[in-house]
C-alpha positions in Angstrom: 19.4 11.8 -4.1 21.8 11.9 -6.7 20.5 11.7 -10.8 18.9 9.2 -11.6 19.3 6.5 -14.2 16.8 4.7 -16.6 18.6 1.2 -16.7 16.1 -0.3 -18.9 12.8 1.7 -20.4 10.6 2.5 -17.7 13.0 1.3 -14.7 14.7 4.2 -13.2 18.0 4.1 -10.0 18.9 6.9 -8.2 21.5 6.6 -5.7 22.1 3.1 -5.9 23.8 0.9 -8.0 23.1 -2.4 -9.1 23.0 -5.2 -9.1 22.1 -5.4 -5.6 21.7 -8.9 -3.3 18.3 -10.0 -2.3 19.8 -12.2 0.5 21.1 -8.5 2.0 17.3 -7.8 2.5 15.0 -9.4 5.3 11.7 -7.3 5.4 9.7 -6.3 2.6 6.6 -3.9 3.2 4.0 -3.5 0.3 1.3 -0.2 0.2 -2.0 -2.5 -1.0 -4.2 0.2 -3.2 -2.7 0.8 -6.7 0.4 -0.7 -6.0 -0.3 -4.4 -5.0 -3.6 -4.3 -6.5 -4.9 -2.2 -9.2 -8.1 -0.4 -7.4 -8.7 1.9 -5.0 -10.7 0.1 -3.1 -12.2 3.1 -1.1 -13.1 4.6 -4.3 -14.8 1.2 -5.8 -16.9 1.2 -2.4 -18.4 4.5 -2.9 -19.6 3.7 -6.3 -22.4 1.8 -4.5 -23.1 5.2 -2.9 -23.1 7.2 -6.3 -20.1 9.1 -4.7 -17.3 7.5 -6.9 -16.1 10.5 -8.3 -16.2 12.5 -5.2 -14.5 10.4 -3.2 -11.8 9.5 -6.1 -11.4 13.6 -6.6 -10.4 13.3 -2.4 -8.1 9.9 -3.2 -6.1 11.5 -5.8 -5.4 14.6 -4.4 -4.4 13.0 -1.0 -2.1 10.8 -3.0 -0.1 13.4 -4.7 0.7 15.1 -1.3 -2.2 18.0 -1.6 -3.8 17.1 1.3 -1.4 17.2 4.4 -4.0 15.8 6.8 -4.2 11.7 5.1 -6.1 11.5 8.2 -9.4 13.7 7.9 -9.0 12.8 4.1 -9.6 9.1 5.1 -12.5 10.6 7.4 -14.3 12.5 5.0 -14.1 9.6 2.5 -15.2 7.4 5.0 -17.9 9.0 6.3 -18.7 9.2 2.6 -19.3 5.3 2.3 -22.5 5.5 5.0 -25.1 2.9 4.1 -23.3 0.9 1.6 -23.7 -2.9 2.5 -20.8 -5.3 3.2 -22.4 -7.0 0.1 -21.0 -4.6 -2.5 -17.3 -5.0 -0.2 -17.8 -8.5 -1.4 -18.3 -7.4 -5.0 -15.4 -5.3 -5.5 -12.9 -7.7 -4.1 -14.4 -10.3 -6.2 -15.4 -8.5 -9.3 -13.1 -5.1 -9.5 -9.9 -5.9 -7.3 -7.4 -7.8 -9.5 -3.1 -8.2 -8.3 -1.0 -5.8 -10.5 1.5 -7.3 -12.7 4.3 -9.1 -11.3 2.7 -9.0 -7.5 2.2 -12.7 -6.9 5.7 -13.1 -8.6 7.9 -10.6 -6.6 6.0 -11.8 -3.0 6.8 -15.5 -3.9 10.2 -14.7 -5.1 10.9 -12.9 -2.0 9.0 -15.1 0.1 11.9 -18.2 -1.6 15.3 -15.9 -0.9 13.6 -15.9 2.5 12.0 -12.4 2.8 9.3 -12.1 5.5 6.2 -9.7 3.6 4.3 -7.0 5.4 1.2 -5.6 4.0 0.7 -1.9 5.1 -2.2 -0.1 3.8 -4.3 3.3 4.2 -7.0 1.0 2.9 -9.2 -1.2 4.4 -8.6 -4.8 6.9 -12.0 -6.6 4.8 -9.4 -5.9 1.6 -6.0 -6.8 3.5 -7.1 -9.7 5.2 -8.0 -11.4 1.9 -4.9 -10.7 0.2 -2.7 -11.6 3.4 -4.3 -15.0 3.2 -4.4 -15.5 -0.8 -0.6 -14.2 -1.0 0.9 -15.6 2.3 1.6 -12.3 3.6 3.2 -12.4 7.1 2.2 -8.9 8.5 -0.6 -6.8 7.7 -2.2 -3.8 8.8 -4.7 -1.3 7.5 -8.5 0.5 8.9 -11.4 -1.1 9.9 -14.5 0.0 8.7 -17.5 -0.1 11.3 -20.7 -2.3 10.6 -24.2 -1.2 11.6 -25.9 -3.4 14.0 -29.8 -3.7 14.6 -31.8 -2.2 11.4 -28.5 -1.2 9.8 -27.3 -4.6 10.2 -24.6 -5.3 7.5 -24.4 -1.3 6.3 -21.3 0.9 7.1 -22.0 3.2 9.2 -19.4 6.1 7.9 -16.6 5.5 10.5 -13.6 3.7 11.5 -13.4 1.5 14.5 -10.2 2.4 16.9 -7.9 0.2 17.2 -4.6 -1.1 19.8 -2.0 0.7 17.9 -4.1 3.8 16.9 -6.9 5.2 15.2 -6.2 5.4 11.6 -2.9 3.9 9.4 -1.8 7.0 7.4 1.9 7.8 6.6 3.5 7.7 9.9 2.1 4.9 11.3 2.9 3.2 8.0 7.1 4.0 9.0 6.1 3.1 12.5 4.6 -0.5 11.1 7.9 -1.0 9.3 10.3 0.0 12.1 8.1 -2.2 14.5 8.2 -5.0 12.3 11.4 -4.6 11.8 12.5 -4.7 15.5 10.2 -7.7 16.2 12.1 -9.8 13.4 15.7 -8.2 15.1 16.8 -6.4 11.8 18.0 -3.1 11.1 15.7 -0.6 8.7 18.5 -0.7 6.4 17.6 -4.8 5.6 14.1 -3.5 4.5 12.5 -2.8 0.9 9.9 -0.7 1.3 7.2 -0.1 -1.9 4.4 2.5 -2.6 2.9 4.8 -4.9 1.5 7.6 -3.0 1.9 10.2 -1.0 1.4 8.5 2.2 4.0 5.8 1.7 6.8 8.7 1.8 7.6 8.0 5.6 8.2 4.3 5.5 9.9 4.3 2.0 12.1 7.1 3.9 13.2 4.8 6.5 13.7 1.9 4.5 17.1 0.4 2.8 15.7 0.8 -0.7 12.8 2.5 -1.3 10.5 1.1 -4.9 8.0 3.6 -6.3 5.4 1.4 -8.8 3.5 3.8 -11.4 3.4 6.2 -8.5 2.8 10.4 -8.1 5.7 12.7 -9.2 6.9 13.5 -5.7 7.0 9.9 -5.1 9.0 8.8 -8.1 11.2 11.8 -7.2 12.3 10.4 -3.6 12.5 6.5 -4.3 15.6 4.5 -5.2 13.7 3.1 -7.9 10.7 3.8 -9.9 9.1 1.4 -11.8 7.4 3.4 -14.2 6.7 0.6 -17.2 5.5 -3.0 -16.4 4.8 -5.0 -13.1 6.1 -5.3 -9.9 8.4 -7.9 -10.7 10.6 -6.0 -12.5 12.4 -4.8 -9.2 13.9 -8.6 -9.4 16.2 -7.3 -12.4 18.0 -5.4 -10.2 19.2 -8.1 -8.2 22.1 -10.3 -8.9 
């Protein structure tokens, strides 16, 4: 990349130059936890469990890049969450889970210069689902969490169910959801916007056109086209003409 520039406080460019076109963009791809929304949702869920911090000590250090593995990460969190009934799930989306800033501005805006939206998340389908539906999100993919049946009816059971494209959406599959996406709309990578915060978005911001960090890790603000370090999401719409 080459050095980057702070056009306005707390909206950094590097190897770009604006303004740039909307319209030249087809495909944008959102990470859900702390960049759509403002929770980790996987961390909310294991407050029921008295494991918040625990799990949030494993969140953090898988999102600044010092866990390689996302996968057992996701695992051990996971298997973390055991007995906690879909009845708190319900509680976080509706109590803790709030859009970020700007979110429900930038999809609609996108959404109107005729951008299709893909949600792709490390998180959770009970979380995406919601938001896919409440924000007209075209695409969306993310875990599924497995249910207890019988006396454990309603509980999680502290795994993920497999599912047709794979077991678990971490970083690859994430650039893998955006390149397939991609191909099934008949654009090139290049006509994609890709936006994250974490570790784990690295892939697919690296094989997108223009790559958005939002109030994200160090290495990630390092690697994007833009960082938006200050204010919502919508403040990538500045940088279009």
């Amino acid at each position: 990349m080459t050095q980057a520039t702070e056009i306005e406080a707390g909206l950094v460019i590097q190897g770009i130059t604006a303004p740039l076109r909307l319209s030249d963009y087809k495909l944008i791809a959102f990470d859900m936890d702390s960049t759509l929304i403002n929770i980790e949702c996987v961390d909310e869920i294991a407050d029921a469990a008295g494991r918040k911090a625990e799990v949030a000590a494993i969140t953090e250090a898988a999102m600044r890049g010092e866990i390689s593995d996302y996968k057992a990460s996701l695992r051990q969190r996971v298997a973390l969450l055991k007995g906690v009934s879909m009845a708190h799930l319900e509680q976080v989306y509706n109590e803790r889970l709030q859009l970020n800033p700007g979110a429900a501005e930038l999809v609609a805006a996108c959404k109107k210069a005729g951008l299709r939206v893909l949600l792709v998340s490390g998180g959770f389908t009970f979380f995406t689902d919601r938001l896919r539906s409440r924000l007209g999100i075209d695409f969306a993919r993310s875990n599924v969490l497995e249910v207890g049946t019988g006396p454990h009816c309603g509980e999680l059971t502290g795994r993920l169910v497999d599912q047709p494209w794979g077991d678990i959406c971490d970083g690859k599959e994430k650039a893998r959801t955006l390149l397939e996406v991609s191909s099934l709309l008949g654009i090139a990578p290049d006509q994609t916007i890709a936006m994250g915060d974490g570790a784990n978005d690295l892939p697919m911001m690296g094989v997108a056109g223009l790559s958005v960090a939002y109030h994200a890790k160090p290495a990630v603000r390092a690697k994007a086209h833009v960082a938006i370090n200050s204010g919502g999401l919508d403040r990538l719409l500045t940088l279009f003409g």
